[in-house]
C-alpha positions as CSV (number, residue, x, y, z in Angstrom):
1,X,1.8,-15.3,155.3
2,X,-1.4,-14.1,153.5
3,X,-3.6,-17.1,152.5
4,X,-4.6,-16.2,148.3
5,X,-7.2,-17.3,146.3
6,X,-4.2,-19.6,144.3
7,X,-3.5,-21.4,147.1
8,X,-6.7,-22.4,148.2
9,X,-7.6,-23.8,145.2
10,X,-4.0,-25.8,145.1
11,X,-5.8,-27.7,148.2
12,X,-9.5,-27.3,147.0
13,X,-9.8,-27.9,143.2
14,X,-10.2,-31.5,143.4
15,X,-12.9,-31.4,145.7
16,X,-15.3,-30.2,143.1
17,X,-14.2,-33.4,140.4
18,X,-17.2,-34.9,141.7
19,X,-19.4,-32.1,141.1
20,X,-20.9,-29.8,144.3
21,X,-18.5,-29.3,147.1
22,X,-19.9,-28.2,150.5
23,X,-18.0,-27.0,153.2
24,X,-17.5,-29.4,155.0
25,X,-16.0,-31.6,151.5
26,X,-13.6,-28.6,151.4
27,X,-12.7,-29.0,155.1
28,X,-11.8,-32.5,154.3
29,X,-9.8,-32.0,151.3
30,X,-7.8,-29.3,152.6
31,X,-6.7,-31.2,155.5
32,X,-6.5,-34.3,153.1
33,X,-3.9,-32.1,151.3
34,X,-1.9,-30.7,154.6
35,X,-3.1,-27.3,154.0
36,X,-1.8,-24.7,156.1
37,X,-4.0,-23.6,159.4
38,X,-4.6,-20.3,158.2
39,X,-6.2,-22.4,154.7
40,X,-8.3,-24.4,156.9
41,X,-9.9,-21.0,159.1
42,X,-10.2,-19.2,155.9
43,X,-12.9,-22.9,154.4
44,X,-14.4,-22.5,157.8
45,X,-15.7,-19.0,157.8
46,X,-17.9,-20.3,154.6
47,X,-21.1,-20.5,154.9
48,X,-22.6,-24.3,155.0
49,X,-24.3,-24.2,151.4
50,X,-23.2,-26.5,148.4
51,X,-21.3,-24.4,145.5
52,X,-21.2,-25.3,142.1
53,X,-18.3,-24.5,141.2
54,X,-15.0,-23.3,143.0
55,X,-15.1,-19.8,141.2
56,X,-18.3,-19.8,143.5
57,X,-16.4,-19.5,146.4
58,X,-15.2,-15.7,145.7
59,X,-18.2,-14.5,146.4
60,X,-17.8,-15.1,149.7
61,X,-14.3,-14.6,150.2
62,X,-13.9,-11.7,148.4
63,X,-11.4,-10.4,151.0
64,X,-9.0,-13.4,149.7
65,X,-6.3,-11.6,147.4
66,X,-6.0,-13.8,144.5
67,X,-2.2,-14.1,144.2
68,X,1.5,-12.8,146.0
């Protein structure tokens, strides 16, 4: 099953109610939130840099099909 966009930020989102998320914050929420493997590789291939926002993100994953 294709990881999207959508779910991503179902394991993500809150990681940024604090402001900044790095990677490694992402890393630790999605396994917080029992994301699938294939969620987890996709958060690792990001580069280490703080983003701002999660729409931030896409930039770098813009391989990541937002939906089904």
């Amino acid at each position: 099953m294709t990881v999207t966009r959508t779910e991503l930020a179902d394991h993500i989102e809150a990681a940024f109610n604090a402001g900044p998320a790095t990677r490694d914050r992402l890393l630790a929420y999605a396994t917080g939130s029992h994301a699938r493997p294939e969620v987890i590789e996709v958060i690792r291939t990001l580069p280490e840099r703080s983003y701002p926002a999660m729409r931030d993100l896409w930039t770098d994953l813009t391989h990541i099909p937002i939906g089904d």
